[in-house]
C-alpha positions as CSV (number, residue, x, y, z in Angstrom):
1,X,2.5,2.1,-14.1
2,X,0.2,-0.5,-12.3
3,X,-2.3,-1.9,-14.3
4,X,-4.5,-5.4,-13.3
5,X,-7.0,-7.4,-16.1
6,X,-9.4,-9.3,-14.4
7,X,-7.4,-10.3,-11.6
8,X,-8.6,-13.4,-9.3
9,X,-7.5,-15.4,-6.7
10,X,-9.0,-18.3,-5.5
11,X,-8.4,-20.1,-2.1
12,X,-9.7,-23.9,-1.0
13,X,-11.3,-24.3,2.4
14,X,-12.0,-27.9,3.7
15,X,-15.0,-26.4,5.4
16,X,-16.0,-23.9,2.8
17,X,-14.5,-25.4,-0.8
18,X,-13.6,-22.6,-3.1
19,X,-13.0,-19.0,-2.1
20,X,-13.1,-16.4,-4.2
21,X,-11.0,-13.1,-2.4
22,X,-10.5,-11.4,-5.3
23,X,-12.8,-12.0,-8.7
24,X,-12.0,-10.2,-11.6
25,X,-10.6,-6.8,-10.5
26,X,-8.6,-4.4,-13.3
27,X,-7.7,-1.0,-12.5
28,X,-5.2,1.2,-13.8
29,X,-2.6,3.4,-11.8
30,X,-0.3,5.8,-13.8
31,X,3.1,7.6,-12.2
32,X,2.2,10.5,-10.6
33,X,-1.0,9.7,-9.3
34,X,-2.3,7.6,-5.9
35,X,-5.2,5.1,-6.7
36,X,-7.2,4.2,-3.2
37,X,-8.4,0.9,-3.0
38,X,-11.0,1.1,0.0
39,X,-12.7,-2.2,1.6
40,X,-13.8,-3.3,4.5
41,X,-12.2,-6.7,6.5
42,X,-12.1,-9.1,4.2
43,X,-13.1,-7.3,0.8
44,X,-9.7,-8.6,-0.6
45,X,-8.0,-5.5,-1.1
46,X,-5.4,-7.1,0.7
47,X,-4.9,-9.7,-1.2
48,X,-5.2,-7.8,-4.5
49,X,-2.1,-6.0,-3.1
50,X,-0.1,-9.2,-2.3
51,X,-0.9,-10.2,-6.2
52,X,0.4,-6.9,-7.0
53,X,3.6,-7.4,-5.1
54,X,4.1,-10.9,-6.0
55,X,3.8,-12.1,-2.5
56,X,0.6,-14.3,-4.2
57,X,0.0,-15.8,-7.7
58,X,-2.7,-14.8,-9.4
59,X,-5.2,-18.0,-10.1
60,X,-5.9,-16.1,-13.2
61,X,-5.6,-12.6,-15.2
62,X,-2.7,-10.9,-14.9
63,X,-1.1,-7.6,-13.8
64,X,1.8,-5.3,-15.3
65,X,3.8,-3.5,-12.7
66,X,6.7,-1.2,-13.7
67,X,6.4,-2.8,-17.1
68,X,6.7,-6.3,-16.0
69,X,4.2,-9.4,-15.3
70,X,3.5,-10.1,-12.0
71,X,3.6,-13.9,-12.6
72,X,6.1,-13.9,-15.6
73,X,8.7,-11.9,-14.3
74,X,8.3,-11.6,-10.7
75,X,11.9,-11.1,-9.5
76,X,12.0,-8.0,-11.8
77,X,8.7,-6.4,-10.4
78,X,9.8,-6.7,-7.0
79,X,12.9,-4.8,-8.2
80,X,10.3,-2.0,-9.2
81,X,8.1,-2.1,-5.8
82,X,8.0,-1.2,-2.2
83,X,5.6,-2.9,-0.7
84,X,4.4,-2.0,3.2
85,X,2.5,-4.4,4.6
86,X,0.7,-4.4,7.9
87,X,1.7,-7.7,8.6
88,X,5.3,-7.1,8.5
89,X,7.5,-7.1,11.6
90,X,10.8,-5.3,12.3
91,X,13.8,-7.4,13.8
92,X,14.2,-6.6,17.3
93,X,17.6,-6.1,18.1
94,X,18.5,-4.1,15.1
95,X,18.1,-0.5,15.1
96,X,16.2,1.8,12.4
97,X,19.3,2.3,11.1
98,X,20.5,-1.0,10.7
99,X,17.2,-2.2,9.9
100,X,17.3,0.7,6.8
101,X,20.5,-0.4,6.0
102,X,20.2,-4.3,5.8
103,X,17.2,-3.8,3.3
104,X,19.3,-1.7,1.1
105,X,22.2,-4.2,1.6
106,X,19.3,-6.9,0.5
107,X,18.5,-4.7,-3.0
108,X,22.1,-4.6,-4.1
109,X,22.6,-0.9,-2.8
110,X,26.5,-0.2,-1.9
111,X,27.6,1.5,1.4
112,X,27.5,4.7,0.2
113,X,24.1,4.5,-1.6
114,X,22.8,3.0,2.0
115,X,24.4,5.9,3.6
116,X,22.7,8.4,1.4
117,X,19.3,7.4,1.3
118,X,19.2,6.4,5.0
119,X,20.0,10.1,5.6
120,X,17.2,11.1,3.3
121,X,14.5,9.1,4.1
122,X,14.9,9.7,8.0
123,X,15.1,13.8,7.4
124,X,11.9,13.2,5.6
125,X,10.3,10.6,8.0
126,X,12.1,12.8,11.1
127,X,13.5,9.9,12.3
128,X,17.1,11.8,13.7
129,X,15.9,11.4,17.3
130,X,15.5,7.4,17.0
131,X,17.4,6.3,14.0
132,X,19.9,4.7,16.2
133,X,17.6,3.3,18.6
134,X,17.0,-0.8,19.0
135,X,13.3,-1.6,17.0
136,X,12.4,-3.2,19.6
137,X,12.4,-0.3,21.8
138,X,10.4,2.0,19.1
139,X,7.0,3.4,19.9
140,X,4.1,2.1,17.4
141,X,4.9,5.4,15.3
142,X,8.5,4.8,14.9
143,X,8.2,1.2,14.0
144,X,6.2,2.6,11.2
145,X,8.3,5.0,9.9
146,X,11.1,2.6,10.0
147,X,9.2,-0.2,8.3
148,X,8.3,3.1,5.6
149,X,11.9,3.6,5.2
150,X,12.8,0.4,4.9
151,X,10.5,-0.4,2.6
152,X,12.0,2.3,0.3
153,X,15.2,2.4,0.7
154,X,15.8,1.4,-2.8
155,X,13.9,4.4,-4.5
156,X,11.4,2.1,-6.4
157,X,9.2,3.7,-9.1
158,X,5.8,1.8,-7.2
159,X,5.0,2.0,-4.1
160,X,2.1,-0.1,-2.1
161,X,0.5,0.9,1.0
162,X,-1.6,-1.7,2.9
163,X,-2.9,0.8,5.8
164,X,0.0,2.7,6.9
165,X,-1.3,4.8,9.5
166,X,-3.7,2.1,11.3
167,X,-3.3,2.3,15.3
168,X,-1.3,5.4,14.7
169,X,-1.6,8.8,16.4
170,X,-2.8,11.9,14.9
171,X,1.1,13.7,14.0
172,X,2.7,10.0,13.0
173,X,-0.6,9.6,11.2
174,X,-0.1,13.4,9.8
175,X,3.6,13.2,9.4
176,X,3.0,9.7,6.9
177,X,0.5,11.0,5.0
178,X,2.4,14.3,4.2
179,X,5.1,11.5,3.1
180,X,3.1,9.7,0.6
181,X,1.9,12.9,-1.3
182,X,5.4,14.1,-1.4
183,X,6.1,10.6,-3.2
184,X,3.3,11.2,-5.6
185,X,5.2,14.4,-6.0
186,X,8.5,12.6,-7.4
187,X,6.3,11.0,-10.0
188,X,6.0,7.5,-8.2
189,X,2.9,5.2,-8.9
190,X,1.6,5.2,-5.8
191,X,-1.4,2.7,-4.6
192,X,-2.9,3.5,-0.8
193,X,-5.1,1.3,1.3
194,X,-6.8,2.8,4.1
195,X,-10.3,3.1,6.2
196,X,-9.7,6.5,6.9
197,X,-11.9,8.4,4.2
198,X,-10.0,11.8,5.3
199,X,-7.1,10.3,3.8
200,X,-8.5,9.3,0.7
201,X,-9.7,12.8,0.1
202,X,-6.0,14.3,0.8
203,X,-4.6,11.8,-0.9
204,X,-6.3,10.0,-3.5
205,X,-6.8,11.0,-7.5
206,X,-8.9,7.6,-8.3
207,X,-10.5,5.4,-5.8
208,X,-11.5,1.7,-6.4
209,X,-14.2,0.5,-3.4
210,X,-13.9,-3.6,-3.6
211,X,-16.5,-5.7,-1.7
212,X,-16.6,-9.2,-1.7
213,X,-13.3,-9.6,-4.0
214,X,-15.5,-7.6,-6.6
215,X,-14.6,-3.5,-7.3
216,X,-18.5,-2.0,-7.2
217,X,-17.0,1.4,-8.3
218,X,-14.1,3.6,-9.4
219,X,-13.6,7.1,-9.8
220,X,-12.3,10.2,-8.3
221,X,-13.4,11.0,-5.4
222,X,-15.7,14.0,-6.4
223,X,-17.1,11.7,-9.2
224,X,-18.1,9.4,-6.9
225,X,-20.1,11.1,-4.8
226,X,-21.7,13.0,-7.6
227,X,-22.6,9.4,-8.8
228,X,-24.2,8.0,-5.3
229,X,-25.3,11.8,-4.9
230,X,-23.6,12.0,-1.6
231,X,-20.9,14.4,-0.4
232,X,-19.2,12.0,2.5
233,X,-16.6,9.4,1.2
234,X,-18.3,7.3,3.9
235,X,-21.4,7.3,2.9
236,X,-20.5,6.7,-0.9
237,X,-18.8,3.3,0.5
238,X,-21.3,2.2,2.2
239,X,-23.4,2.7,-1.1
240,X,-21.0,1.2,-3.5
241,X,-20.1,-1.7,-0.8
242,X,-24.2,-2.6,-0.8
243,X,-23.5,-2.3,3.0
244,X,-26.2,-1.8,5.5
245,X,-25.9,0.0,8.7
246,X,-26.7,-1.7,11.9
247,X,-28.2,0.5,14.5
């Protein structure tokens, strides 16, 4: 289970002083469930994720991930977490497979468990036809399903998800997204980031929408737009963000 109290992070700009990119979020994300967090550029969902994954330390409040703090025990919730980031690049001259396997190597996996769950993962990502391919000769889609694979090639109960289909075509897109529910499937805790509100309706059992490192609302998805009495997931965000349209 995820579960933040009031988490913040603060930031100091020479220009700007004190940033606040995320003020006093707490959610809750049980196994067997996917909890959206939707924002726009710069909300600080990001970031929020990066607390969660201990890539960041919170400024204050706290997290439990996997039944471990996130700034007490951080070497143990990173042994509970797979954690795809946009940011994150694949070496070049390594293929998927290698690039699979050295992540496994990297969370104490032996050969034959690396072997194993390589084959899984890349009958479930159909990633036979590239698996042995150099990463830097991958197309955008199969970078991303090797970054997904590599990401979980230690089985880990939590999973994070900062955007995993952006800039992806429609069957990588498809393909990913079938992926992640079969994960909810297995019982992981799952948390999903996107901008693509048909995903969150797929996908998502609770929603957090965070604007200005603040969440403005939480629910399911059908509760939410029976709260902003709307029946578009866009058109709830842009209510619960307090974002005006530009023409």
């Amino acid at each position: 289970m995820i579960e933040a109290r009031q988490l913040t992070k603060t930031f100091h700009d020479k220009k700007r002083g004190e940033i606040r990119a995320v003020d006093g979020v707490s959610f809750v994300c049980e196994p067997g469930r996917i909890y959206g967090l939707l924002g726009a550029n710069g909300a600080g969902k990001t970031t929020t994720l990066r607390m969660l994954a201990t890539l960041l330390r919170p400024s204050s409040g706290s997290a439990v991930v996997g039944g471990f703090d996130v700034s007490l025990q951080p070497a143990k919730v990173r042994a509970q977490v797979g954690f795809l980031a946009a940011s994150t690049a694949l070496y070049a001259r390594l293929t998927a497979r290698e690039m699979i396997a050295y992540f496994g190597r990297l969370n104490g996996m032996s050969e034959t468990q690396v072997r194993a769950r390589t084959a899984e993962l890349a009958a479930q990502l159909d990633m036979g036809e590239f698996l042995d391919r150099r990463c830097d000769k991958l197309s955008t889609g199969m970078k991303q399903k090797t970054s997904i694979a590599r990401t979980l090639v230690h089985d880990p109960a939590v999973m994070i998800f900062d955007e995993p289909t952006l800039g992806l075509d429609v069957m990588t897109a498809r393909a990913i997204v079938r992926f992640v529910r079969e994960c909810k499937a297995r019982g992981k805790t799952v948390i999903y980031s996107t901008h693509v509100m048909s995903e969150v309706e797929k996908l998502c059992d609770r929603v957090g929408i965070v604007h200005d490192g603040k969440l403005r609302a939480e629910g399911a998805p059908a509760e939410l737009k029976a709260r902003f009495g709307e029946q578009d997931m866009e058109e709830v965000f842009v209510k619960a963000a307090g974002v005006e349209e530009v023409a």
